[in-house]
N, C-alpha and C positions, 0 to 999 in steps of 0.2 A: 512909352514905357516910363512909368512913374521911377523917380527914385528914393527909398527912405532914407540918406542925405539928401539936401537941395544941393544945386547950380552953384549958390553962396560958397555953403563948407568945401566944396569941392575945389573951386576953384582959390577959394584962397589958403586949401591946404596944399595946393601946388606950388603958389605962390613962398609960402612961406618952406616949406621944405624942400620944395625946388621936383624937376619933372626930369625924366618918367617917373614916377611916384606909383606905388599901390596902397589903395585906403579897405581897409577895415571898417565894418558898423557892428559892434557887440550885439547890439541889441537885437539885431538883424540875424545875426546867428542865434541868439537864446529863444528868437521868436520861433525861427523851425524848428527847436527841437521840442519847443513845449506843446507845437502843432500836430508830431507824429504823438508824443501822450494824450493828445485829447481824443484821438480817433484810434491807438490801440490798446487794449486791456492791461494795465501795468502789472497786475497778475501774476500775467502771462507770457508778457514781452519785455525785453530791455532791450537797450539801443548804445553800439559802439562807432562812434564818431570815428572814421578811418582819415584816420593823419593823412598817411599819404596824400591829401589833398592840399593842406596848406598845415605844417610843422612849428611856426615859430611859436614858441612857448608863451607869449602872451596870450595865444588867438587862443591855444591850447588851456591854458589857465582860466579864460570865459568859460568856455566847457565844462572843463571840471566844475567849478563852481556852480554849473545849471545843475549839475549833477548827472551826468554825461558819459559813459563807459568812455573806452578807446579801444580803437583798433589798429593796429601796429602790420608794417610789412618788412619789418628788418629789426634787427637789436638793436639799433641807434635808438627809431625810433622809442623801441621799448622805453629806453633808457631817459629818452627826452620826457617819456612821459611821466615816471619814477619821478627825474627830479622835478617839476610842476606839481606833484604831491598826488599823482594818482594812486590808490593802491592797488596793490599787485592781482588781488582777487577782480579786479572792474579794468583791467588791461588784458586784450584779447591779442596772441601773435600768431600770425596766417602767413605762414613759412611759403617759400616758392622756390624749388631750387637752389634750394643752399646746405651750407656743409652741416655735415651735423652737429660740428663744435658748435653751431651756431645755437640751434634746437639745445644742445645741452648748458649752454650758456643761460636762455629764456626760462629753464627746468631752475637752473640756480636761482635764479632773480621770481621765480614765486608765482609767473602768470601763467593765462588759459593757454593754452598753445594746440593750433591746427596745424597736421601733419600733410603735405597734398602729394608722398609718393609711396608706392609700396617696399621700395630701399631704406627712405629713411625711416619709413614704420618698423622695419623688420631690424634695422639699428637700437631703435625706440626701444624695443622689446626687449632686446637682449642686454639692452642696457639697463632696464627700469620695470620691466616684466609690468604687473599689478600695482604698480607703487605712487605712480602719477596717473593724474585724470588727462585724456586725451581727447583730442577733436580729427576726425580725418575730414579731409574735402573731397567729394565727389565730383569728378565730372560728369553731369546726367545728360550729356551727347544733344543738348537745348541751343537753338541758335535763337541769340536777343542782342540786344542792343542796339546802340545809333549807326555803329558802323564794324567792321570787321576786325577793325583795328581795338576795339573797345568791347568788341564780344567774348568774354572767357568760356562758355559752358558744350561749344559746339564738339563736334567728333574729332577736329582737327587742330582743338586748342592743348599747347602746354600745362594748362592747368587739371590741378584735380589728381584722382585715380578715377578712369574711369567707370562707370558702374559697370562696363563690360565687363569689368574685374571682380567682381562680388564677390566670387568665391574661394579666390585668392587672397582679398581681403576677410573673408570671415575665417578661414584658414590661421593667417596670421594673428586672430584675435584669439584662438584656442589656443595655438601654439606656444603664446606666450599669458594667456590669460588676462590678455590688455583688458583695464575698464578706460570701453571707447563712450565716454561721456558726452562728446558733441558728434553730430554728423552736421556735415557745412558745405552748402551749396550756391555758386557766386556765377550767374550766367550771363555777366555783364554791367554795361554803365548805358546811363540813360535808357532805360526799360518805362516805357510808356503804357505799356500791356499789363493793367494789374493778370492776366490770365496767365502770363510767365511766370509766376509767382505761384500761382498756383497749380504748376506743372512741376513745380521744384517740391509742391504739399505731396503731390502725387506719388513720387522718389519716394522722400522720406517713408510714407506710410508704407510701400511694398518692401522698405530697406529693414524696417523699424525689427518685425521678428526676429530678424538674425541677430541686433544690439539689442540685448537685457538690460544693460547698461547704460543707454544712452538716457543724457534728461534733456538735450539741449538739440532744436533742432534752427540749426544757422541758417537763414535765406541770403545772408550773404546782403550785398548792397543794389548801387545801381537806379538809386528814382530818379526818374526823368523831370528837369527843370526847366521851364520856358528859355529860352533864350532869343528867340525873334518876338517882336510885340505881336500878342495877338496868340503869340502858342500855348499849348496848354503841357500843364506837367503831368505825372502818375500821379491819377486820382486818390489821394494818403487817403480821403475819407471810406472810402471801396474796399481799397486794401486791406484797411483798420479792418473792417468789419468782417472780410473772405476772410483773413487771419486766426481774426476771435473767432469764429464760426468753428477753425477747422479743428484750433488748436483743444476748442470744447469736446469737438467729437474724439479725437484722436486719443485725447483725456480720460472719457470714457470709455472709449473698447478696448482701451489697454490695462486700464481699473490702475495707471499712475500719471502722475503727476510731468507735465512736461513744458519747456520754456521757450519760447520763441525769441530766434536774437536776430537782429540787421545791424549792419553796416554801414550806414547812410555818410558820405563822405562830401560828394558833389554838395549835394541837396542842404547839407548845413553851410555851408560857406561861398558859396558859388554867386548869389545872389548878393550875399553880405558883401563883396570884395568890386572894387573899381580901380583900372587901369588910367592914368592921367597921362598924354602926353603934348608934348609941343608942338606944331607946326612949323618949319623951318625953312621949305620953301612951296611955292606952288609955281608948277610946272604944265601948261599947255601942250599938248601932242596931239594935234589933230582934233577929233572932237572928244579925247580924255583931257580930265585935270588932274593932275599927280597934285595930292599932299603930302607933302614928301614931312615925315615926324621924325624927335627925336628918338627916336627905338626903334626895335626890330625885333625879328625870331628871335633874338636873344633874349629877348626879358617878355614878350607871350607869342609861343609856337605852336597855340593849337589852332591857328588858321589854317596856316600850312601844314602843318602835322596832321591834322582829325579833319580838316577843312571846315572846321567850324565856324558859325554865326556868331559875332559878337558886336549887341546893338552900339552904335556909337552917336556919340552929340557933343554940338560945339558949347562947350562951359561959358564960354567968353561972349559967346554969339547965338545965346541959344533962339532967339525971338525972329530970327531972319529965316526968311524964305529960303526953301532948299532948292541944291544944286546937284547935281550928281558928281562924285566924288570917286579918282581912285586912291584909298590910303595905301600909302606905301612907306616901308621903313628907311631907313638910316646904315645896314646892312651890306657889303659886297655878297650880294647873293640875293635871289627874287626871293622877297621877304612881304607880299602883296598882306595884308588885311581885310582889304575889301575894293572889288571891283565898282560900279556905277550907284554907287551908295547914298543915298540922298541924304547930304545933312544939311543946317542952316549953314548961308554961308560964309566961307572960310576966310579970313586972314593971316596972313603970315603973324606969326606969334601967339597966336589962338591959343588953347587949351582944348585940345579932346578928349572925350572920355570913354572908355570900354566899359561895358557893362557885363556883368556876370564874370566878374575876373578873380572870384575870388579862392576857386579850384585852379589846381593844375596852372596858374599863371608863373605867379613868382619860384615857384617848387622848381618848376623844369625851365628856369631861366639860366642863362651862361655868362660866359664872359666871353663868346665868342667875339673876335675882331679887339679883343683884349680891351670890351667896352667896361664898363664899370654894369655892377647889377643896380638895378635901383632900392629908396629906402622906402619900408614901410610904417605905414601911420594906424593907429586905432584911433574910432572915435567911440566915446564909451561917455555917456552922460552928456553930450553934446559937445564933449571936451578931446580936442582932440591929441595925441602923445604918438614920438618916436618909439617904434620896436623894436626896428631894426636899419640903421644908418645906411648910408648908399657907400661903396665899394670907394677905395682910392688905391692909388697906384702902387703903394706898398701894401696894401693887398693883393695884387696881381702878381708881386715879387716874393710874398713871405714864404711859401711853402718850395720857391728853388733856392738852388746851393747859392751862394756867392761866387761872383765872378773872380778867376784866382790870375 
């Protein structure tokens, strides 16, 4: 698996910032996104970058400047995105179970806001009748994604209103004379199937009659990115083109104008993002070798978590013949990364590297075992810069009382 840093920058931005480290490639991010406008109708489509994958305001700030929507799953983020300078009309908020102060917080500050229950629509309404533009989320009863834990759209998921609901929900739209301006439908992460996508076209078009008002029709996110060598992602050029197809037809039998938006969270930064850690011992067990690293589930848990692949290579050692490898963390608690993993091989004080770490790594890392989180690095013109510093022990201390 190639990587667009080398073995060089990598390794001696570990050196110089110290490990576990997480690296950023700007360019790497502005490259996906300028790959989904070359294969969808700009037209037709726009695209919001869903933070929730990796939030720190520089990574966020690249973005913007490709000229990038957002998509937001909480007011923080809203708010992070505010100050980074996005404006409020190109910030999209896709509420999940939360209060409504929160929703009418989002209503204050000016952006798109998708509603996913029938309570707080019926809130919505009686609050703001006709007077704000609205998005609901569907759940269309669709099983996709990598695993069940990352599937949002099935019959059994918390998300959405279900389309069982239809006419509860169009009910609700008379009642208060909502203009429901987005319909939004999110059936998962890692969707390899462009044909998912177009079971979510399917919805919309049988939905569309009952919304006079709708201009926006949400697919939500979810593209599937390689992460073992050799796999392949959601074909974007296929999509592009089922998309423009449908969005043409849909265009025309409604005699209006209608807009295509995704979500693409993973798919922008996923690739861009590399985990670095140390070696600290190795460990013989029979016919296992334990590389025992500095980190652990604390700082990347989607192995354990989603029991995900994440390719790894020795930075220090990349030229040597491989060995079969168990990585293992730093952790009181099995914190595995990968069982008989062939990499080149290992010496104590080495440098590994994770690849595709640049979703969901640092985001969902802790301070579990009261370790420090690690700092992040951008490399942006070949130059590389601190984003965000690594944790210290008055860190760990600032947000309790003092001892009295």
């Amino acid at each position: 698996m190639k990587s667009s840093l080398t073995y060089t920058q990598l390794k001696d931005a570990a050196i110089q910032y110290g490990s576990p480290l997480y690296v950023y490639h700007a360019e790497k991010i502005v490259e996906q996104y300028l790959n989904l406008l070359t294969h969808f109708n700009p037209a037709t489509t726009q695209f919001f970058y869903a933070c929730k994958a990796l939030t720190n305001i520089h990574v966020l700030k690249v973005i913007q400047k490709a000229g990038c929507n957002i998509d937001c799953s909480s007011i923080n983020e809203v708010k992070l995105a505010l100050h980074v300078g996005f404006n409020p009309c190109t910030i999209l908020y896709t509420s999940n179970s939360v209060s409504f102060e929160e929703i009418k917080e989002a209503v204050s500050l000016g952006v798109n806001i998708n509603i996913d229950s029938l309570s707080n629509l019926e809130k919505f309404g009686a609050q703001y009748g006709d007077t704000y533009p609205i998005g609901v989320r569907v759940r269309p009863n669709i099983m996709a994604g990598g695993n069940l834990k990352i599937s949002t759209g099935h019959d059994k998921s918390k998300f959405g209103i279900p389309y069982t609901q239809l006419e509860e929900l169009t009910a609700l739209q008379k009642k208060y004379a909502l203009n429901i301006y987005t319909l939004h439908i999110h059936t998962g992460s890692e969707i390899k199937d462009v044909e998912v996508f177009l079971q979510s076209a399917t919805v919309f078009e049988s939905m569309l009659v009952h919304f006079p008002t709708v201009k926006v029709l949400d697919f939500g996110g979810g593209f599937k990115v390689p992460y073992q060598p050799g796999e392949k992602g959601t074909d974007i050029a296929l999509l592009g083109a089922e998309v423009n197809q449908f969005m043409q037809k849909i265009t025309e039998k409604l005699g209006r104008k209608l807009t295509a938006w995704f979500e693409p969270g993973k798919y922008m930064v996923s690739e861009a993002g590399y985990f670095i850690a140390q070696v600290n011992v190795l460990k013989q067990s029979g016919d296992i070798v334990f590389a025992g690293i500095n980190t652990g589930l604390n700082h990347l848990i989607r192995p354990m978590f989603y029991d995900a692949y994440h390719h790894i290579d020795n930075l220090s050692q990349p030229d040597k013949p491989t060995q079969a490898y168990a990585v293992v963390g730093n952790i009181c608690e099995t914190d595995t990364f990968a069982w008989d993993r062939p990499i080149p091989a290992i010496t104590e004080g080495d440098f590994l590297v994770f690849y595709n770490a640049g979703a969901y790594g640092y985001e969902m890392a802790s301070n579990y075992n009261a370790r420090f989180k690690p700092a992040q690095v951008l490399f942006e013109n070949n130059e590389s810069r601190l984003i965000s510093r690594r944790d210290t022990l008055e860190d760990l201390l600032t947000l309790q009382t003092p001892l009295t």
